[in-house]
C-alpha positions in Angstrom: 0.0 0.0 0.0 1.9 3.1 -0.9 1.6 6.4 1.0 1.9 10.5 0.4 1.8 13.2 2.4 -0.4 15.4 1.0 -0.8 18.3 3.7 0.2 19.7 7.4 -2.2 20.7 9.6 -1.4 22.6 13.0 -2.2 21.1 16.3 -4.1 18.2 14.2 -3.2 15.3 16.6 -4.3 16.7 20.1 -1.1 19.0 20.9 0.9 17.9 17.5 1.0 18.5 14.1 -0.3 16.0 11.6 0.0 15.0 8.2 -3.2 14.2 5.7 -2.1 10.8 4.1 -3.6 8.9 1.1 -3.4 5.6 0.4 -3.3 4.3 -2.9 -4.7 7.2 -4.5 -7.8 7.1 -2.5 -8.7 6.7 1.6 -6.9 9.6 2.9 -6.1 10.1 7.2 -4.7 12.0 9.3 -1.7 10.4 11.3 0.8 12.9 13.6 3.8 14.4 12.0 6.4 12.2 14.5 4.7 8.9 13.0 4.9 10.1 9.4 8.6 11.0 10.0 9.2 7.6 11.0 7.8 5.6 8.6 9.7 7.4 6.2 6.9 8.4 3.9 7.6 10.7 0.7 7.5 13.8 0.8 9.4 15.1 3.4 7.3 16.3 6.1 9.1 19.6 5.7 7.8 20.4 1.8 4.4 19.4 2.8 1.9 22.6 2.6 0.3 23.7 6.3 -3.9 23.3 5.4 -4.8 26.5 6.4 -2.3 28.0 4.0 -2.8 25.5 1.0 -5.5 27.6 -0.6 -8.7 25.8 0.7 -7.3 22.1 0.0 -9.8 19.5 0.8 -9.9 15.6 1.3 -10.7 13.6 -1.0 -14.8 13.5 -1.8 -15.3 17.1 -0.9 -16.0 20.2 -3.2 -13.9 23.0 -3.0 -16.5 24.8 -4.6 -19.3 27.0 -2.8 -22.6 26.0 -2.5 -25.0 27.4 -4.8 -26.7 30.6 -3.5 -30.4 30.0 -2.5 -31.2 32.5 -5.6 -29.4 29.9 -8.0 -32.2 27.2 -6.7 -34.9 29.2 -7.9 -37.7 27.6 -10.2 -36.6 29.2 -13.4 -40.2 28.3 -15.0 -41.3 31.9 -12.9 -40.1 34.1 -15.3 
């Protein structure tokens, strides 16, 4: 089963910083930083991007797009 880092997030592992890991391309976790450091996995933990500075990044299966705007629902046959 191969593993990548694929982000950092602050304080994500009670008081230390984990790493978002995927699996094969799909099931992604969270593990802390130390274990990911000791297994070895690529990339370094060091060229990983922190989350809250990776421009919105999301896990796998959600949208990094809004939700449309309640106006955008409207029945367009009211016209």
């Amino acid at each position: 089963m191969a593993a990548e880092g694929v982000l950092r997030k602050r304080n994500g592992w009670g008081d230390q910083h984990s790493v978002r890991v995927r699996y094969d391309g799909t099931l992604e976790l969270e593990v802390p930083e130390r274990w990911y450091q000791k297994q070895g996995w690529q990339p370094p933990v060091e060229q990983l991007p922190w989350a809250d500075e990776a421009g919105g990044a999301k896990p796998s299966g959600e949208s990094a797009a809004p939700a449309p705007a309640a106006s955008d629902s409207q029945d367009s046959s009211k016209t």
